[in-house]
N, CA, C and O atoms as CSV, one atom per row, in Angstrom:
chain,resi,resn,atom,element,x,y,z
A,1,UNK,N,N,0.849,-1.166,0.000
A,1,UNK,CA,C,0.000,0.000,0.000
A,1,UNK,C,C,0.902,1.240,0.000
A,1,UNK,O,O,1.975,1.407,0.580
A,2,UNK,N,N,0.244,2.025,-0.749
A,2,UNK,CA,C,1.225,3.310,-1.019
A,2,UNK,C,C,0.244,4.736,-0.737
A,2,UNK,O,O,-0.834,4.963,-1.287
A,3,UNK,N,N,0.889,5.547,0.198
A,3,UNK,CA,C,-0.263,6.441,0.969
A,3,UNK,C,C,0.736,7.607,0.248
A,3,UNK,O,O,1.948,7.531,0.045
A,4,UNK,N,N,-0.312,8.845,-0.103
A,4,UNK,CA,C,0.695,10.094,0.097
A,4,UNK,C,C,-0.151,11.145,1.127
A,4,UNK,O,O,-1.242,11.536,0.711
A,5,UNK,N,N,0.239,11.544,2.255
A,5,UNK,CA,C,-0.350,12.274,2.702
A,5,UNK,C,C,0.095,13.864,2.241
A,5,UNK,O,O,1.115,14.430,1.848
A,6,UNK,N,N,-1.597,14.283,2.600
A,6,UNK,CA,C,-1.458,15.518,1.624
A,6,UNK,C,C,-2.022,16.868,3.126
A,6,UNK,O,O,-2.285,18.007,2.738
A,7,UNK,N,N,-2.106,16.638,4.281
A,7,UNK,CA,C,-1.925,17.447,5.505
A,7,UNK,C,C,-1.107,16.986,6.341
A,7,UNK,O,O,-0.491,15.975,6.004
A,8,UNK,N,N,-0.877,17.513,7.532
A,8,UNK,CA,C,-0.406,16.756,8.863
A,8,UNK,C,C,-1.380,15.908,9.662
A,8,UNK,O,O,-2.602,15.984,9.535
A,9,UNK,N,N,-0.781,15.144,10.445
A,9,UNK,CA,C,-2.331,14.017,11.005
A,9,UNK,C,C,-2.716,15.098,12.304
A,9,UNK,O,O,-2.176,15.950,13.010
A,10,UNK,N,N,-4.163,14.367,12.073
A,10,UNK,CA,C,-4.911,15.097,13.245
A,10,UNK,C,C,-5.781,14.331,14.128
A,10,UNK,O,O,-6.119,13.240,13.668
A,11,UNK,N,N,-6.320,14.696,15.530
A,11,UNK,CA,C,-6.585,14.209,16.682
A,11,UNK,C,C,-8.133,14.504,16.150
A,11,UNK,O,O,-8.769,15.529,16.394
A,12,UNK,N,N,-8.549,13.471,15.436
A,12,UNK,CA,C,-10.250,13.470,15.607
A,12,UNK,C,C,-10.897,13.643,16.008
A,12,UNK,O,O,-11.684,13.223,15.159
A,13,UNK,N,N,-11.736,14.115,17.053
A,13,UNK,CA,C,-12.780,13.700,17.689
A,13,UNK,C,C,-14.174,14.841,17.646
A,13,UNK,O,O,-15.348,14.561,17.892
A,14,UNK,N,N,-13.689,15.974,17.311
A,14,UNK,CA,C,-14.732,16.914,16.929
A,14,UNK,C,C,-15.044,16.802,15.591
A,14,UNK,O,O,-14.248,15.970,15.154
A,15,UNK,N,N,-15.830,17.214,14.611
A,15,UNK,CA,C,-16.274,17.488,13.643
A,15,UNK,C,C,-15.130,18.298,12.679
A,15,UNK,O,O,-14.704,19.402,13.017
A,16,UNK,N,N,-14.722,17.671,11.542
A,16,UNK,CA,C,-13.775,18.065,10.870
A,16,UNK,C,C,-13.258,17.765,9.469
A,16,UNK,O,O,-12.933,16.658,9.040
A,17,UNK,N,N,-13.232,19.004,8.785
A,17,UNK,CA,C,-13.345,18.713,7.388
A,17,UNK,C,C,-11.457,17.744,6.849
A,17,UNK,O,O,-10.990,17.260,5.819
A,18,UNK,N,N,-11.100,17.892,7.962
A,18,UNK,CA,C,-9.455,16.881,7.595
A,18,UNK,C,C,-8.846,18.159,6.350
A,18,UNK,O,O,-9.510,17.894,5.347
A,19,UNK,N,N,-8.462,18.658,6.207
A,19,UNK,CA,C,-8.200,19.417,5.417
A,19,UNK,C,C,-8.756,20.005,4.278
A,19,UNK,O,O,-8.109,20.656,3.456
A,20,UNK,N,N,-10.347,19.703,4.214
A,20,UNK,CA,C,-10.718,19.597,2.923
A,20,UNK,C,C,-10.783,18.439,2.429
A,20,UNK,O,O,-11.394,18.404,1.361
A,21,UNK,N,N,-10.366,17.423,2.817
A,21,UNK,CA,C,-10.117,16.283,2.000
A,21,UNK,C,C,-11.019,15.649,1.691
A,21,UNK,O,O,-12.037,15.685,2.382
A,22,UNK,N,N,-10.950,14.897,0.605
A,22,UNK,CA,C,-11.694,13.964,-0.260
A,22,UNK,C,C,-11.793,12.839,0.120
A,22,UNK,O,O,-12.756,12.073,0.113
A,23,UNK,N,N,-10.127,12.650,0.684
A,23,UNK,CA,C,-9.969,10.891,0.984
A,23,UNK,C,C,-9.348,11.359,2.195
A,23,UNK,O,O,-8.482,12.233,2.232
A,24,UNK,N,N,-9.971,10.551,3.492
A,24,UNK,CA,C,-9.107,10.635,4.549
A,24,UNK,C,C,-8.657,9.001,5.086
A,24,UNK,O,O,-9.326,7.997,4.842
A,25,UNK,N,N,-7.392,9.028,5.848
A,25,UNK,CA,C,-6.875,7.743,6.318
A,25,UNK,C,C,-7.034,8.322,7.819
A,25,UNK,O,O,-6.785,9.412,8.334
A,26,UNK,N,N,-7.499,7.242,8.229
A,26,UNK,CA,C,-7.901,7.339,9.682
A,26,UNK,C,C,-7.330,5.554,10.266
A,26,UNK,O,O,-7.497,4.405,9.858
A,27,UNK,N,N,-6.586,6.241,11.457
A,27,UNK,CA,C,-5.718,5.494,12.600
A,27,UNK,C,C,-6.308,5.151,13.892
A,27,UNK,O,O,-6.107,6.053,14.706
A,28,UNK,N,N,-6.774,4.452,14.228
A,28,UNK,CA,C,-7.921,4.073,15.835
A,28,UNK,C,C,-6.693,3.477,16.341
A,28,UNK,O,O,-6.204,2.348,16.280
A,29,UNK,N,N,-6.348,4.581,16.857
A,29,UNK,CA,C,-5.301,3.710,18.489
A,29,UNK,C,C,-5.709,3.975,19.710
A,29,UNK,O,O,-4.848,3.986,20.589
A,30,UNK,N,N,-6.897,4.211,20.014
A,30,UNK,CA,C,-7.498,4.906,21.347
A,30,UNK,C,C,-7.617,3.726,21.827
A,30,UNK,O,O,-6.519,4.042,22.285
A,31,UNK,N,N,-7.869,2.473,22.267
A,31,UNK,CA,C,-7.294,1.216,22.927
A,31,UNK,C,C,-8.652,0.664,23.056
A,31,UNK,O,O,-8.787,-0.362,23.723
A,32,UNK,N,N,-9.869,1.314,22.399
A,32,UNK,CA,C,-10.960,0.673,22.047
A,32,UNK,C,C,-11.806,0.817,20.553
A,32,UNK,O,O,-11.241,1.425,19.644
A,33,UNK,N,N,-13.190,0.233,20.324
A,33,UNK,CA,C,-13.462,0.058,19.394
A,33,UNK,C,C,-14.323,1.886,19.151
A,33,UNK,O,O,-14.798,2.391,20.169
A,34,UNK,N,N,-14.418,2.620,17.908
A,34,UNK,CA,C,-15.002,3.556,18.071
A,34,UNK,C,C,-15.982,3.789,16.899
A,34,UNK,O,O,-15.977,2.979,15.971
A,35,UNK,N,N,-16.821,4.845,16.885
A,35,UNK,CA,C,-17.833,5.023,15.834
A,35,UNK,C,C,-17.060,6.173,15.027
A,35,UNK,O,O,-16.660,7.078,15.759
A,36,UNK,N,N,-16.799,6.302,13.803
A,36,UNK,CA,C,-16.663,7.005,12.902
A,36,UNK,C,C,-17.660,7.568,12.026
A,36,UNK,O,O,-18.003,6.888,11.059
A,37,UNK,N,N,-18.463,9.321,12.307
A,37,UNK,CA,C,-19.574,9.734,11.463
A,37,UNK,C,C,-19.290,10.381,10.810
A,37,UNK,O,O,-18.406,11.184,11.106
A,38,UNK,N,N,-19.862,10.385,9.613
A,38,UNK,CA,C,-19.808,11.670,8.716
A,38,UNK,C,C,-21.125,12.285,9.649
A,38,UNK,O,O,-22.098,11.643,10.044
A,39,UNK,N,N,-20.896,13.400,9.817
A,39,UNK,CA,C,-21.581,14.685,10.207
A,39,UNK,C,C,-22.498,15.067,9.631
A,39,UNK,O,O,-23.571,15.328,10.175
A,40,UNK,N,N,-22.203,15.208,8.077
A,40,UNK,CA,C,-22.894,15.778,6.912
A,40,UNK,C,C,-24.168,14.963,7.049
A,40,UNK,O,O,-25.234,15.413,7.469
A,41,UNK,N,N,-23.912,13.538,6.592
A,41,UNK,CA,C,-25.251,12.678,6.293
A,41,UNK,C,C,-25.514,11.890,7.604
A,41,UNK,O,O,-26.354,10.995,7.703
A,42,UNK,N,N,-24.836,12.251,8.431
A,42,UNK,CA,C,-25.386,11.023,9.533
A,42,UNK,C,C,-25.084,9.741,9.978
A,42,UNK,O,O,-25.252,9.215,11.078
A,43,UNK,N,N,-24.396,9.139,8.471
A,43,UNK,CA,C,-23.829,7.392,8.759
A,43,UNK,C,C,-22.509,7.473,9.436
A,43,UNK,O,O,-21.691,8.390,9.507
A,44,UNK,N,N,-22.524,6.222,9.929
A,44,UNK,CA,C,-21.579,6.059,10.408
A,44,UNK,C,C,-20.932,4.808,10.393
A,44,UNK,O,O,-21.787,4.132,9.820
A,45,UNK,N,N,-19.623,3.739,10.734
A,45,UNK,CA,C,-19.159,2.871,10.731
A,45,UNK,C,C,-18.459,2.780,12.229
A,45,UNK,O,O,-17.911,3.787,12.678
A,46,UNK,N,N,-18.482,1.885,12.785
A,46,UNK,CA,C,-17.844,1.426,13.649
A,46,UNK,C,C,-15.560,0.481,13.161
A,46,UNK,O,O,-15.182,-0.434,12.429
A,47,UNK,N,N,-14.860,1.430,14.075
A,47,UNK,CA,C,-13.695,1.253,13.541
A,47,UNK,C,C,-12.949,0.449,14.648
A,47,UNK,O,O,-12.867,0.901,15.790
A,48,UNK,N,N,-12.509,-0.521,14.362
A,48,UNK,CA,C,-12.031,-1.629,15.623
A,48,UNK,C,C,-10.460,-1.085,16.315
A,48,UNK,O,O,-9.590,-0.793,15.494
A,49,UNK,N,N,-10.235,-0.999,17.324
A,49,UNK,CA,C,-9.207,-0.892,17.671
A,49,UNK,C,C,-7.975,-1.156,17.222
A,49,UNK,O,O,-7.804,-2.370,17.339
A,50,UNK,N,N,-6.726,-0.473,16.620
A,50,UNK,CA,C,-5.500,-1.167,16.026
A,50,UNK,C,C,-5.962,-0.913,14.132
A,50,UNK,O,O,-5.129,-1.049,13.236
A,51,UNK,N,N,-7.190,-0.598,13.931
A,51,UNK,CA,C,-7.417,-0.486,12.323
A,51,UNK,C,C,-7.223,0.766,11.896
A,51,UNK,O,O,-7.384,1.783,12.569
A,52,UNK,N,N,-6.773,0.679,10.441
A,52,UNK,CA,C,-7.004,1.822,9.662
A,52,UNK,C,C,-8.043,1.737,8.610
A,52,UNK,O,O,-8.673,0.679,8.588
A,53,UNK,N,N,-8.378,2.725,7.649
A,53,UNK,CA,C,-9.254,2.684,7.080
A,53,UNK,C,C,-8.904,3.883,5.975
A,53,UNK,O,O,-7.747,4.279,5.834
A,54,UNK,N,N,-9.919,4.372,5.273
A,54,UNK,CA,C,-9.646,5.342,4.052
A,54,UNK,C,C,-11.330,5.390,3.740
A,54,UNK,O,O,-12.057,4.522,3.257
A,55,UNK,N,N,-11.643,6.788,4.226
A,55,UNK,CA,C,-12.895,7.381,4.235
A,55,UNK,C,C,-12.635,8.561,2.706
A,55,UNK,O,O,-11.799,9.446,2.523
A,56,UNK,N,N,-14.045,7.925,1.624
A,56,UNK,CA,C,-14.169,9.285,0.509
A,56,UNK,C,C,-15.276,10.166,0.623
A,56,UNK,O,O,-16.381,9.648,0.784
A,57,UNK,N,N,-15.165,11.644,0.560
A,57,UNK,CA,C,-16.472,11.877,1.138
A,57,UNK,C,C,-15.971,13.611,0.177
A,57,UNK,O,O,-15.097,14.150,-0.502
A,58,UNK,N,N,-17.130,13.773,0.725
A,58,UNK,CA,C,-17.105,15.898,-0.170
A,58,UNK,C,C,-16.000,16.590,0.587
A,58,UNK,O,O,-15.536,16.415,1.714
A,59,UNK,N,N,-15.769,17.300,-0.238
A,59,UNK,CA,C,-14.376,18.204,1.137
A,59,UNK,C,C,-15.187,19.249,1.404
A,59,UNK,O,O,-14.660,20.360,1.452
A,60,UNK,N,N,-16.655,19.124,1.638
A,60,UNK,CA,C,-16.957,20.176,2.378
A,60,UNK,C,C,-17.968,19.588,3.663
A,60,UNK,O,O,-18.618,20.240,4.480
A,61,UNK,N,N,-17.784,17.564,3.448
A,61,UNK,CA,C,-18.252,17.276,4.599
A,61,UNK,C,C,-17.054,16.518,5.808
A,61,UNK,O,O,-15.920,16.093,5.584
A,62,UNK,N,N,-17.823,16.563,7.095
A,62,UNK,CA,C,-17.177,16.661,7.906
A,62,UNK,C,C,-17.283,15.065,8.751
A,62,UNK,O,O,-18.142,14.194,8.613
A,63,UNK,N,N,-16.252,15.083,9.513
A,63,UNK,CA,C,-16.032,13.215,9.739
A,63,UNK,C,C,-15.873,13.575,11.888
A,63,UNK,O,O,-15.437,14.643,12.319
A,64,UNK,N,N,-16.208,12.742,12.549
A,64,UNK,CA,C,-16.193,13.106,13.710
A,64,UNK,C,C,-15.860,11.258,14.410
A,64,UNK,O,O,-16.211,10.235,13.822
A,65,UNK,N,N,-15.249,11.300,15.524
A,65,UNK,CA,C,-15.091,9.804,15.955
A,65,UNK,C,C,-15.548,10.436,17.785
A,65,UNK,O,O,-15.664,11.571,18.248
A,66,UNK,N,N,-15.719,8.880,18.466
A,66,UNK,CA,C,-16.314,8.393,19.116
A,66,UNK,C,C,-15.484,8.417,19.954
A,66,UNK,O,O,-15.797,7.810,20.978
A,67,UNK,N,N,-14.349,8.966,19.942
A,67,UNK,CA,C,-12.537,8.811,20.362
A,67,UNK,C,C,-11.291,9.243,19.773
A,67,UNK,O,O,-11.239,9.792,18.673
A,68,UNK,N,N,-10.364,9.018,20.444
A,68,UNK,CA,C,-9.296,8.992,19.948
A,68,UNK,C,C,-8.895,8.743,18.919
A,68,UNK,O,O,-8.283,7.685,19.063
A,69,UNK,N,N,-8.823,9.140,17.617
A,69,UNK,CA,C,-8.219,8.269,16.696
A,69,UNK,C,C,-7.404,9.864,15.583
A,69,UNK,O,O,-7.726,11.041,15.747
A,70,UNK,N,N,-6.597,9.463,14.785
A,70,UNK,CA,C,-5.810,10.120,13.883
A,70,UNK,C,C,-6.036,10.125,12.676
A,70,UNK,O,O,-6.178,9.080,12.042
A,71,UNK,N,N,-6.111,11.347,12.128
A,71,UNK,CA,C,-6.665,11.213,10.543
A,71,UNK,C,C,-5.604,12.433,9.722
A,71,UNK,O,O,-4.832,13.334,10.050
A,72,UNK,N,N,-6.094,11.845,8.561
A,72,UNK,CA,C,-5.236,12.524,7.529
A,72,UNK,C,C,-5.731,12.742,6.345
A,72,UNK,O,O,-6.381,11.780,5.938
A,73,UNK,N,N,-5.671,13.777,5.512
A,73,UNK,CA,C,-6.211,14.003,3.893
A,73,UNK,C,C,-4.842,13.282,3.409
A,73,UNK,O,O,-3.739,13.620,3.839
A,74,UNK,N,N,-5.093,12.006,2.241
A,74,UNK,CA,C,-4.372,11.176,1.137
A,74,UNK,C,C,-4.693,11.638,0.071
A,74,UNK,O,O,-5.769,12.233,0.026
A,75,UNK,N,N,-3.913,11.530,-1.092
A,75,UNK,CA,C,-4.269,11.364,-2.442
A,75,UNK,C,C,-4.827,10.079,-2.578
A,75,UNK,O,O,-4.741,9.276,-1.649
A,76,UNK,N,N,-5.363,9.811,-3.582
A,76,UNK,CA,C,-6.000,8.598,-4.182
A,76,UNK,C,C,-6.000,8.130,-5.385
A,76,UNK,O,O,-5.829,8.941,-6.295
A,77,UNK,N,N,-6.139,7.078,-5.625
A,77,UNK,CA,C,-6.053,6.812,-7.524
A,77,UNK,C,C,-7.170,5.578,-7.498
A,77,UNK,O,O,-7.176,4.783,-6.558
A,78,UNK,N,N,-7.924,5.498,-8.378
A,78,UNK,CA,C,-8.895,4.631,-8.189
A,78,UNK,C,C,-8.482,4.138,-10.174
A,78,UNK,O,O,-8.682,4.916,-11.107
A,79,UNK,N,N,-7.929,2.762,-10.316
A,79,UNK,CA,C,-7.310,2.360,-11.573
A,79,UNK,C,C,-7.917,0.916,-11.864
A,79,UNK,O,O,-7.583,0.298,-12.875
């Protein structure tokens, strides 16, 4: 897997557009399992402790966790 991050990582837990980003990579090391929402529409996923993931969404909507966890705006290539 080949990541390019395109901000500095950030401490999730409020409501946050990640830089604008399109694609965010998100890090759950908070030492439990947590809910990951988009804000915008409401859904959400549950993110297991120790996982990462790669959320695509509008860069003008916003992503919020349940905890601790670290996120980042990536580039992406979908091929």
């Amino acid at each position: 897997m080949i990541v390019k991050p395109k901000s500095i990582e950030i401490a999730l837990s409020t409501a946050n557009t990640v830089s604008d980003a399109s694609c965010v990579r998100i890090y759950n090391d908070s030492g439990a399992d947590v809910l990951i929402t988009n804000t915008t529409s409401g859904f959400g996923f549950t993110l297991p402790n120790g996982a990462i993931t790669f959320v695509q969404k509008a860069t003008d909507e916003t992503l919020t966790s349940s905890g601790a966890v670290k996120a980042t705006s990536v580039a992406f290539n979908i091929s």
